[in-house]
PDB file of N, CA, C and O in Angstrom, chain B, residues numbered from 101:
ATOM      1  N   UNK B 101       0.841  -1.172   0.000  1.00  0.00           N
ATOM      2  CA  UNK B 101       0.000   0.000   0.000  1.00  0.00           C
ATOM      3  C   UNK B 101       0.892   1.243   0.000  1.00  0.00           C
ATOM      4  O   UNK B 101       1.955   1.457   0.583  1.00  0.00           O
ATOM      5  N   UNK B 102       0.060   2.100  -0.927  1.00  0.00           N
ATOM      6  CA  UNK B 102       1.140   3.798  -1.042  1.00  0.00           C
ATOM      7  C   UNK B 102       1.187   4.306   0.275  1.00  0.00           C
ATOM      8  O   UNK B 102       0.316   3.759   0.950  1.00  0.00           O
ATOM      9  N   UNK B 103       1.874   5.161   0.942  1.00  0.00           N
ATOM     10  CA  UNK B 103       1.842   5.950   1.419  1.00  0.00           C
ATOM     11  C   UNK B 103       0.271   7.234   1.481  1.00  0.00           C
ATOM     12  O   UNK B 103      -0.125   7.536   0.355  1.00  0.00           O
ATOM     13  N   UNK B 104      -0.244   7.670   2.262  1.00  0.00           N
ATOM     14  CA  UNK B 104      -1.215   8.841   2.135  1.00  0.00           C
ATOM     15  C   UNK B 104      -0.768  10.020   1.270  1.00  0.00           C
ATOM     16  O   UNK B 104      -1.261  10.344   0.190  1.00  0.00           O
ATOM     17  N   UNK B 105       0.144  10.551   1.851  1.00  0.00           N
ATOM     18  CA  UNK B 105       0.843  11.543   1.622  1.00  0.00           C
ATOM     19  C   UNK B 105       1.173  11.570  -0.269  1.00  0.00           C
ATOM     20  O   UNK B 105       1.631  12.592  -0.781  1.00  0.00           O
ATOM     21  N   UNK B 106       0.903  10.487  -0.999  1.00  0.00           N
ATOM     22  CA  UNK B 106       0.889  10.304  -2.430  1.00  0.00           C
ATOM     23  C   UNK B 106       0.097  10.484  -3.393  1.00  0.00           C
ATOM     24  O   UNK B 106       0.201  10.417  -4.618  1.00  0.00           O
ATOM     25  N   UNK B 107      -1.174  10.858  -2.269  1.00  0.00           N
ATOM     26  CA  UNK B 107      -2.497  10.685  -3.122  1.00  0.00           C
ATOM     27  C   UNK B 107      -2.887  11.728  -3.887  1.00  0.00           C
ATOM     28  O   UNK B 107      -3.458  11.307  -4.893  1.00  0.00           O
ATOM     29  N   UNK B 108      -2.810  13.211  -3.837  1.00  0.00           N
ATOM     30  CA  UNK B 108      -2.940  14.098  -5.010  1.00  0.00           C
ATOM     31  C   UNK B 108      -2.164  13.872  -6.464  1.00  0.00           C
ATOM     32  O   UNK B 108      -2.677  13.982  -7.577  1.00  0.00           O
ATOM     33  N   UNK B 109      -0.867  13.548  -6.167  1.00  0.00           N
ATOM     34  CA  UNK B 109      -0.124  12.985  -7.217  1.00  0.00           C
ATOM     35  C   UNK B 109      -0.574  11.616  -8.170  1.00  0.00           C
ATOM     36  O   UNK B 109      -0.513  11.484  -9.393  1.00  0.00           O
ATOM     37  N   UNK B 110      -1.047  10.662  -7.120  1.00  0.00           N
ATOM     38  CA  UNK B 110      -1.331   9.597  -8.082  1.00  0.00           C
ATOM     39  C   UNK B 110      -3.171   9.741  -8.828  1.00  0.00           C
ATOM     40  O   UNK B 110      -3.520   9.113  -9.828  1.00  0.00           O
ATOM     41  N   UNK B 111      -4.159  10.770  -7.984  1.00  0.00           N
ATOM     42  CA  UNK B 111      -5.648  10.889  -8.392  1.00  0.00           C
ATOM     43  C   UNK B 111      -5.188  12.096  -9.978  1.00  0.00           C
ATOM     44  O   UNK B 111      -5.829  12.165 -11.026  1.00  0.00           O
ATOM     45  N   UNK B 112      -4.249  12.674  -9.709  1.00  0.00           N
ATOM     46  CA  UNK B 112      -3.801  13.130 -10.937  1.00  0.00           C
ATOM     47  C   UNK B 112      -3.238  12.862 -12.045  1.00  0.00           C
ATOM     48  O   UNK B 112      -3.284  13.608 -13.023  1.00  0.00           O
ATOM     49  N   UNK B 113      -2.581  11.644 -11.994  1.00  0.00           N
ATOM     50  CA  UNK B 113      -1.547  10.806 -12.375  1.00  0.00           C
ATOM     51  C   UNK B 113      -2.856   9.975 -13.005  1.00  0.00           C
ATOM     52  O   UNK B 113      -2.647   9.607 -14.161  1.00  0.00           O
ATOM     53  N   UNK B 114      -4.079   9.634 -12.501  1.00  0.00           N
ATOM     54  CA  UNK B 114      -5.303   8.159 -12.718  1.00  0.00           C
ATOM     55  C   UNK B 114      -5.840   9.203 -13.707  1.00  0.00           C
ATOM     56  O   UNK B 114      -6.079   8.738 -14.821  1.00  0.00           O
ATOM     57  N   UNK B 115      -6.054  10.366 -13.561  1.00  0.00           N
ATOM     58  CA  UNK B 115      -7.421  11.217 -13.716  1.00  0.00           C
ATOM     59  C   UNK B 115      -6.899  11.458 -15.496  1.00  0.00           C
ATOM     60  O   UNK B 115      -7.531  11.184 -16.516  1.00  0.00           O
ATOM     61  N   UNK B 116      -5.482  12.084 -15.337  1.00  0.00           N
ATOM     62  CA  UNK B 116      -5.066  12.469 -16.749  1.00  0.00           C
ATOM     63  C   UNK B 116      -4.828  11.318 -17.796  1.00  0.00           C
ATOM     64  O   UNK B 116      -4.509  11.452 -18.977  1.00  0.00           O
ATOM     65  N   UNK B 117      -5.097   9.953 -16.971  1.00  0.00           N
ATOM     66  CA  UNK B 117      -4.129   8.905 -17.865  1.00  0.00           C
ATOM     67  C   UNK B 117      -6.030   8.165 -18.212  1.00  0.00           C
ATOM     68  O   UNK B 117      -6.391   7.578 -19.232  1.00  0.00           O
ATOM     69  N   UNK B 118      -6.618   8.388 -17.350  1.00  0.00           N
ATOM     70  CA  UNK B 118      -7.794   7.620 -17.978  1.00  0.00           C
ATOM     71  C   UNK B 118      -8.782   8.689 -18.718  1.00  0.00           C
ATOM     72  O   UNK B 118      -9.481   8.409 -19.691  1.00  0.00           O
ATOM     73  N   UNK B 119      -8.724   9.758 -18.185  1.00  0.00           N
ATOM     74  CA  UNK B 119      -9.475  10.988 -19.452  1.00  0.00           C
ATOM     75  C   UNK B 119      -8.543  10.665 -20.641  1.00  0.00           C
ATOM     76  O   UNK B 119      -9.043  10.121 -21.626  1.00  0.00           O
ATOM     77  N   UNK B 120      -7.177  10.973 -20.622  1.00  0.00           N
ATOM     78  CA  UNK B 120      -6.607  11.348 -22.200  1.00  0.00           C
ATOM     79  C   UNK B 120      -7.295   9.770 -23.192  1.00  0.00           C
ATOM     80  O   UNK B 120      -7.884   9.712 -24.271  1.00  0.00           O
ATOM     81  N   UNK B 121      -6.818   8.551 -22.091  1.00  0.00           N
ATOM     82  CA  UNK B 121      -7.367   7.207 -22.688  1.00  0.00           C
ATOM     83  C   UNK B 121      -8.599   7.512 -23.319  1.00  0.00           C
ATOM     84  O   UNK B 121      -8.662   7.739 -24.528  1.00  0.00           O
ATOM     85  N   UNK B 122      -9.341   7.525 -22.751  1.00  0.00           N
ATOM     86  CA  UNK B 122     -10.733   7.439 -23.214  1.00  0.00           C
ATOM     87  C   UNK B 122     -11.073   8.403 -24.053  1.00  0.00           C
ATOM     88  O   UNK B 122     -12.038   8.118 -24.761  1.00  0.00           O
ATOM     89  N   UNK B 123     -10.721   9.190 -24.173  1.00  0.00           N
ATOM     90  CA  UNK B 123     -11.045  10.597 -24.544  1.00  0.00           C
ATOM     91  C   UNK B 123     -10.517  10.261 -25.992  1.00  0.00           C
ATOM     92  O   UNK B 123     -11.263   9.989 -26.933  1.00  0.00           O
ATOM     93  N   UNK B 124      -9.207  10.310 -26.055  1.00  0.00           N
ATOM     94  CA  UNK B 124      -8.514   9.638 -27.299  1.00  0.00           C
ATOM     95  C   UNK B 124      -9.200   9.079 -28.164  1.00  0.00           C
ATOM     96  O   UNK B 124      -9.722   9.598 -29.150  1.00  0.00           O
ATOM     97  N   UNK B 125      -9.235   7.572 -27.698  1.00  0.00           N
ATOM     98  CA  UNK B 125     -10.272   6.442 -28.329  1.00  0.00           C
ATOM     99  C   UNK B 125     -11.179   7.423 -28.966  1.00  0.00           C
ATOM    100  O   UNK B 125     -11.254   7.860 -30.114  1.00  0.00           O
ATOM    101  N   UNK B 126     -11.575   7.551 -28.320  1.00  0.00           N
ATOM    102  CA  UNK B 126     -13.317   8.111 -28.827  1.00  0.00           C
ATOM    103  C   UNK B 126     -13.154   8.692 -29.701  1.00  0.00           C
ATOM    104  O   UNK B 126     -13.485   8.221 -30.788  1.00  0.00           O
ATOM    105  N   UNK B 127     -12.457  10.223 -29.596  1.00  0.00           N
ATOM    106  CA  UNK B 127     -11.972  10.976 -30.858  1.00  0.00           C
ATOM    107  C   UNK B 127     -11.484  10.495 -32.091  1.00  0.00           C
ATOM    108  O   UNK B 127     -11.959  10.740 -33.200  1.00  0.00           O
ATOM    109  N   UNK B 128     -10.542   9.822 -31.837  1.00  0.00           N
ATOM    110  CA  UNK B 128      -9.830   9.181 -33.007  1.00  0.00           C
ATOM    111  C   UNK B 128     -10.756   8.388 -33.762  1.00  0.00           C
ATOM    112  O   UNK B 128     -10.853   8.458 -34.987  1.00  0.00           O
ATOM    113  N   UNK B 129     -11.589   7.461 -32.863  1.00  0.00           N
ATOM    114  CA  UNK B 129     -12.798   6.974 -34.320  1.00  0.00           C
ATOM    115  C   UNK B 129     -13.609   7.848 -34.427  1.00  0.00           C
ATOM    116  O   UNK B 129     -14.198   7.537 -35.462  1.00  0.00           O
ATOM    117  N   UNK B 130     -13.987   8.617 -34.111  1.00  0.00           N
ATOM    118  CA  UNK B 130     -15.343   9.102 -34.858  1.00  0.00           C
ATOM    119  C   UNK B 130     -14.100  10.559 -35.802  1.00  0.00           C
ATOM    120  O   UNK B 130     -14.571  11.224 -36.724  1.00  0.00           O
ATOM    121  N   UNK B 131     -12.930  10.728 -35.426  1.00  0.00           N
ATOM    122  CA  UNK B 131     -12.549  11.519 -36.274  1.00  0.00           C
ATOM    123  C   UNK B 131     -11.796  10.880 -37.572  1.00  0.00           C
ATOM    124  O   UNK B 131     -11.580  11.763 -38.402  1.00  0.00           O
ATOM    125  N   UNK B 132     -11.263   9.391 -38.048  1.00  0.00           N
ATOM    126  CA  UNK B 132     -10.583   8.905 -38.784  1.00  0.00           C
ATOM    127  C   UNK B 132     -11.241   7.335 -38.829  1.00  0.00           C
ATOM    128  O   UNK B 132     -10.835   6.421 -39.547  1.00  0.00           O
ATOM    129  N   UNK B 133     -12.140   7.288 -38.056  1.00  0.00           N
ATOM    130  CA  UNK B 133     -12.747   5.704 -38.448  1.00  0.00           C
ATOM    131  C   UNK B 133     -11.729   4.300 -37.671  1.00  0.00           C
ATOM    132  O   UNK B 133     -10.604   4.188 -37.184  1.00  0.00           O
ATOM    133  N   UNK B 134     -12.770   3.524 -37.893  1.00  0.00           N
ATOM    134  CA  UNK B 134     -11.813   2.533 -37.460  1.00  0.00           C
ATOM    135  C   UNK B 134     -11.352   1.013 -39.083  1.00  0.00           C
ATOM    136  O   UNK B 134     -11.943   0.335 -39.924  1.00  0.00           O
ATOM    137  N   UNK B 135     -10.264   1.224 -38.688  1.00  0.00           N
ATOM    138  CA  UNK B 135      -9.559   0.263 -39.629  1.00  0.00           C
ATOM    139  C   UNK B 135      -8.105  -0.174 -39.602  1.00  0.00           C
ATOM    140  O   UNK B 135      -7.434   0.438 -38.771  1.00  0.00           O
ATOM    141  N   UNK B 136      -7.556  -0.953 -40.208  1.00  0.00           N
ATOM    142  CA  UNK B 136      -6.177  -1.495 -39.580  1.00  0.00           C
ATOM    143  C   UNK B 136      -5.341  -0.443 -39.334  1.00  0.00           C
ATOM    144  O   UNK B 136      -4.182  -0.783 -39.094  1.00  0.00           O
ATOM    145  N   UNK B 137      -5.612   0.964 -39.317  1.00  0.00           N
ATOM    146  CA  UNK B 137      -4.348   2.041 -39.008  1.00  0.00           C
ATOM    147  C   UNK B 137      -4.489   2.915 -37.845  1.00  0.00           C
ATOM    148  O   UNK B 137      -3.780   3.842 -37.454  1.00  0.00           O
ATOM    149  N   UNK B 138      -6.145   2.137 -37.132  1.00  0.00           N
ATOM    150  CA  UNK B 138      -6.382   3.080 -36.191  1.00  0.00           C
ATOM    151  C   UNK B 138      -5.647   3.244 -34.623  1.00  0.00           C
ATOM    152  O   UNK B 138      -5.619   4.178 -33.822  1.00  0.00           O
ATOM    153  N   UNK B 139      -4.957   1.574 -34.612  1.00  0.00           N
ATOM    154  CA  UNK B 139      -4.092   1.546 -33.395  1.00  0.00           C
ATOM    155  C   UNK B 139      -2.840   2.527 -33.522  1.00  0.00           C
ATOM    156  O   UNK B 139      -2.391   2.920 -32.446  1.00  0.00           O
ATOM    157  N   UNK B 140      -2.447   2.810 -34.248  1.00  0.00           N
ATOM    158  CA  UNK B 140      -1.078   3.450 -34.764  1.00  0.00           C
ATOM    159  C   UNK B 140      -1.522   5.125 -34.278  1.00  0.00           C
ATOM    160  O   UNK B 140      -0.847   5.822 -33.520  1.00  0.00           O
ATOM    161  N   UNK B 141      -2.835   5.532 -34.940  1.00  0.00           N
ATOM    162  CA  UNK B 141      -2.957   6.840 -35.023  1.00  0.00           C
ATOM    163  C   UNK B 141      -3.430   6.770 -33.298  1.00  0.00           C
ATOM    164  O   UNK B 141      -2.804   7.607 -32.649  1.00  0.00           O
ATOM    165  N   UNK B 142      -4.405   5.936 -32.458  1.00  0.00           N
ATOM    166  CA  UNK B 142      -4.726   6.189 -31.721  1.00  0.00           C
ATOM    167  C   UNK B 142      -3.221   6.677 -30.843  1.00  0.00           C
ATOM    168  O   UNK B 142      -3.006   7.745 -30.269  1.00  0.00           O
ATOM    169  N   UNK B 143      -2.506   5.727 -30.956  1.00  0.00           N
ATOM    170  CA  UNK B 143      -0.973   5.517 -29.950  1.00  0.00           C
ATOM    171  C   UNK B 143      -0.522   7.218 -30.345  1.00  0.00           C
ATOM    172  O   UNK B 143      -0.472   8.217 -29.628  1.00  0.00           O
ATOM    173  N   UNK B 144      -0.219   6.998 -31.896  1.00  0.00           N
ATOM    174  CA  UNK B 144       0.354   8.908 -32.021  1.00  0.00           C
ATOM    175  C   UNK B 144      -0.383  10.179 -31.223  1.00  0.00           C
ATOM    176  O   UNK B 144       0.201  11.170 -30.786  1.00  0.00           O
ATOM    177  N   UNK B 145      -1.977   9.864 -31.136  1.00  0.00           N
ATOM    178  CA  UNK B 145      -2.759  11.101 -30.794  1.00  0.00           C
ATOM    179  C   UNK B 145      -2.521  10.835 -29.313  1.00  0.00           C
ATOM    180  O   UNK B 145      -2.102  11.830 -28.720  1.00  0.00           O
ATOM    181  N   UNK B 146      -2.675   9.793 -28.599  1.00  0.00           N
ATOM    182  CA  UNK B 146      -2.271   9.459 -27.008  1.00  0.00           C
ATOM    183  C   UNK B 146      -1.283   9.994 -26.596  1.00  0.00           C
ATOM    184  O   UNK B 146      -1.391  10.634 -25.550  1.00  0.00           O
ATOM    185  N   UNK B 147      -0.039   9.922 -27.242  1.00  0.00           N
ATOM    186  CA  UNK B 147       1.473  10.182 -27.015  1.00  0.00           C
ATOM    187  C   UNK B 147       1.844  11.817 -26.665  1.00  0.00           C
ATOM    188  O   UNK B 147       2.834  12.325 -26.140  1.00  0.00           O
ATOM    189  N   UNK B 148       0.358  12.495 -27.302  1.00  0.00           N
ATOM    190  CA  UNK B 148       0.085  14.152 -26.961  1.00  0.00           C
ATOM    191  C   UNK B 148      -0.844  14.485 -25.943  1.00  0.00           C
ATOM    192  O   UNK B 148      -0.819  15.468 -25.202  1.00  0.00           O
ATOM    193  N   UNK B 149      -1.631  13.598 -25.987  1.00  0.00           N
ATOM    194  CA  UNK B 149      -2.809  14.042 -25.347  1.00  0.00           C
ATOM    195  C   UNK B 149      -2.496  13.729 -24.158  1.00  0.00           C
ATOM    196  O   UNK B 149      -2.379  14.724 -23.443  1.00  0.00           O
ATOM    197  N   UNK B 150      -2.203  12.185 -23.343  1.00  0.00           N
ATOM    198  CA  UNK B 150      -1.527  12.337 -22.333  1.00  0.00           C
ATOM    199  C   UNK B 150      -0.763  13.579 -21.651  1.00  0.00           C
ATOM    200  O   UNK B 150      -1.273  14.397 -20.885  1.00  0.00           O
ATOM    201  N   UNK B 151       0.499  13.544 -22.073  1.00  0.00           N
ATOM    202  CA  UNK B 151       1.145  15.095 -21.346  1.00  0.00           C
ATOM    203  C   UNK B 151       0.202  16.350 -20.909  1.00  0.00           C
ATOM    204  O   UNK B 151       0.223  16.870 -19.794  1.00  0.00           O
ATOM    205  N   UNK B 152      -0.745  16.791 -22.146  1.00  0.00           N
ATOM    206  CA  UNK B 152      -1.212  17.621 -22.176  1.00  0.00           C
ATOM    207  C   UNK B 152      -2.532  17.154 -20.495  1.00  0.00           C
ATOM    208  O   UNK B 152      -2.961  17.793 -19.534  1.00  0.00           O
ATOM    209  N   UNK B 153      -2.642  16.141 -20.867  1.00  0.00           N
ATOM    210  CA  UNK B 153      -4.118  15.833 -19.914  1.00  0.00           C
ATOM    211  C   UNK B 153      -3.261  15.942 -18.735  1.00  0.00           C
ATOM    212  O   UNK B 153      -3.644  17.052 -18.365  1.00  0.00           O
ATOM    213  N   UNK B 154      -2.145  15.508 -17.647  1.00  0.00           N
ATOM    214  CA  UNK B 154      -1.427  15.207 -17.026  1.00  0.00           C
ATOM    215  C   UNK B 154      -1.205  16.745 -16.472  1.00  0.00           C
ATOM    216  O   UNK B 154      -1.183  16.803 -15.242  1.00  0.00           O
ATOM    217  N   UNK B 155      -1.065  17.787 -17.043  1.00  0.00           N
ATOM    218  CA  UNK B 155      -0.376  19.061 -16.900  1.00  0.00           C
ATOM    219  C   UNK B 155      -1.598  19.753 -16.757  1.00  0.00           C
ATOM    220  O   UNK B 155      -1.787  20.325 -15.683  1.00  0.00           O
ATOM    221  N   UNK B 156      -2.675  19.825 -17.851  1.00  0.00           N
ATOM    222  CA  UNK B 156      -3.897  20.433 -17.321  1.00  0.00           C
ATOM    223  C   UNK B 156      -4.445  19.965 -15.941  1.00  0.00           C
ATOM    224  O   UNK B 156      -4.840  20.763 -15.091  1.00  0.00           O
ATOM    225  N   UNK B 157      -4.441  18.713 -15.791  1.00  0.00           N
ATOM    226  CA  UNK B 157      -4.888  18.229 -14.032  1.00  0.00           C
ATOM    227  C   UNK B 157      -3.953  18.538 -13.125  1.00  0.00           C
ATOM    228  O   UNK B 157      -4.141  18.775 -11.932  1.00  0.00           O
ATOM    229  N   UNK B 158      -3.149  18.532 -13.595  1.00  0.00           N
ATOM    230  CA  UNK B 158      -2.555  19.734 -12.169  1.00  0.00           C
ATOM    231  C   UNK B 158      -2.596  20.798 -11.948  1.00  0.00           C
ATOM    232  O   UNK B 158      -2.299  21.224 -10.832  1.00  0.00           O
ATOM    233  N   UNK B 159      -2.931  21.481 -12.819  1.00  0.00           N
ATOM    234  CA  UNK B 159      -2.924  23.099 -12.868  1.00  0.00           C
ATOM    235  C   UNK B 159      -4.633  22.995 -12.283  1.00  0.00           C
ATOM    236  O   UNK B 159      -4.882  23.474 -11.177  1.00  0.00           O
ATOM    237  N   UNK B 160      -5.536  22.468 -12.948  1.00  0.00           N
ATOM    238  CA  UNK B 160      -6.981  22.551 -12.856  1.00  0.00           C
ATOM    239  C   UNK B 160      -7.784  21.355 -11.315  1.00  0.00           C
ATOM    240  O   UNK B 160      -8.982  21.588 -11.154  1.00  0.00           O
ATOM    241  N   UNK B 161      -7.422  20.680 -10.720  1.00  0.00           N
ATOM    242  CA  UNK B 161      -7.748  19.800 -10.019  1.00  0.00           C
ATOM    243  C   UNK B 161      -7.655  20.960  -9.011  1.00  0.00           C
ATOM    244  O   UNK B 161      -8.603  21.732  -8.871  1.00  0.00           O
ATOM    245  N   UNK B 162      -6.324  21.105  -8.190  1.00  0.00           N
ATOM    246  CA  UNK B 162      -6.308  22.017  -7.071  1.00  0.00           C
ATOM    247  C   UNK B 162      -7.572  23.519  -6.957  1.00  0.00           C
ATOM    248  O   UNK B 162      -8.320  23.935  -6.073  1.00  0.00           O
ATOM    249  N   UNK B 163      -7.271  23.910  -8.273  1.00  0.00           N
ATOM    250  CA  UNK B 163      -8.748  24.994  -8.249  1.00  0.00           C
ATOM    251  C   UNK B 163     -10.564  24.612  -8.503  1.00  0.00           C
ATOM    252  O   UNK B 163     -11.603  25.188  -8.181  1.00  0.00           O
ATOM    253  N   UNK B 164     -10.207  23.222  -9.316  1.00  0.00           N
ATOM    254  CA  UNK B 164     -11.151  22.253  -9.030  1.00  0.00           C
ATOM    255  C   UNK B 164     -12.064  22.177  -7.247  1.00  0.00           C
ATOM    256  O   UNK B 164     -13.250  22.294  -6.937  1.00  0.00           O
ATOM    257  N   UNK B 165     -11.013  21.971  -6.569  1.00  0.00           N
ATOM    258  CA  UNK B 165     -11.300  21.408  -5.241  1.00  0.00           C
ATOM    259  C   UNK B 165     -11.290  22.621  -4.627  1.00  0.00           C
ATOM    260  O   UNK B 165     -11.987  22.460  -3.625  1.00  0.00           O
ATOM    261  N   UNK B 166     -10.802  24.023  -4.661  1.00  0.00           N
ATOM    262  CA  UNK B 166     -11.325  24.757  -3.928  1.00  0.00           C
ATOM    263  C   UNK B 166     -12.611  25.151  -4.049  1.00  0.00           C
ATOM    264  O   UNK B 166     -13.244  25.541  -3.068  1.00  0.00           O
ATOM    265  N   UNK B 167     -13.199  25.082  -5.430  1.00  0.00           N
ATOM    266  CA  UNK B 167     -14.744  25.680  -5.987  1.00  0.00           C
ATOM    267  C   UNK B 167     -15.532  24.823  -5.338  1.00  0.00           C
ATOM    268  O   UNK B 167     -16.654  25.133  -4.938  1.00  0.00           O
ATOM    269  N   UNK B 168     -14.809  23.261  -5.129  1.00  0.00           N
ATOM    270  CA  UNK B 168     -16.236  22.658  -4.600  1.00  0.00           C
ATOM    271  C   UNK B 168     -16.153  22.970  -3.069  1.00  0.00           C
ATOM    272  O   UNK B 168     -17.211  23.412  -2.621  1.00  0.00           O
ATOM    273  N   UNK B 169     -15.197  22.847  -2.220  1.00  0.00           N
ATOM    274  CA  UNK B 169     -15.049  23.250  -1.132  1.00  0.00           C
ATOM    275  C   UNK B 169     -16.416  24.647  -0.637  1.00  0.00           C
ATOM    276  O   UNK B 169     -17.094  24.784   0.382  1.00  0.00           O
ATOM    277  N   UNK B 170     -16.336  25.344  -1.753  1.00  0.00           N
ATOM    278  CA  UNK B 170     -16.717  26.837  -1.542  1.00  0.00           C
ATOM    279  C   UNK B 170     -18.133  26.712  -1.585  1.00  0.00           C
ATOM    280  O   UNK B 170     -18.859  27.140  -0.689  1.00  0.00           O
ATOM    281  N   UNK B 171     -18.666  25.956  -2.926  1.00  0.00           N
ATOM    282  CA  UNK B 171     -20.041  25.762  -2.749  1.00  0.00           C
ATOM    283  C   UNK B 171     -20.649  24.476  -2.340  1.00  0.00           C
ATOM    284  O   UNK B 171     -21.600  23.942  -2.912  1.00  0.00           O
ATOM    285  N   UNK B 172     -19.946  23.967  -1.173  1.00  0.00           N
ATOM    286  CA  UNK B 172     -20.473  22.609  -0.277  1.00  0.00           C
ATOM    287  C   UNK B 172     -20.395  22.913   1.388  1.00  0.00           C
ATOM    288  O   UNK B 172     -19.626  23.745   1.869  1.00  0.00           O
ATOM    289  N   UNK B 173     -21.090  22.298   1.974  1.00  0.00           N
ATOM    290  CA  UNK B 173     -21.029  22.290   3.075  1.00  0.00           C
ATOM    291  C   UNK B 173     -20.641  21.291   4.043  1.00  0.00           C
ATOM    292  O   UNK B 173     -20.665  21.555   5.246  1.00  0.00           O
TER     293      UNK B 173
END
């Protein structure tokens, strides 16, 4: 078991790696179809989208969690 002290890092680390996943997929067929070249393009469009998803959840999660903080009780 992780440590506590790990857990913003790794819910950020889950959050960017299963949005860009999914997110990907999805895009990539309905933007290029599916057929024997779609694993290739999916892997190329992943290989961006990752980083990008990874870097936006850190910047956006922390201000994420103060908004809900603000309007919850």
């Amino acid at each position: 078991m992780l440590n506590k002290k790990y857990s913003k890092i790794l819910f950020i680390f889950f959050m960017g790696l299963g949005m860009s996943l999914l997110m990907t997929l999805i895009i990539t067929y309905i933007n290029t179809g599916y057929d024997n070249k779609y694993i290739n393009r999916f892997f190329k469009a992943w290989s961006v989208s990752l980083p990008v998803a990874l870097l936006v959840t850190t910047i956006v999660a922390p201000l994420v969690e103060k908004f809900v903080d603000k309007i919850t009780k």
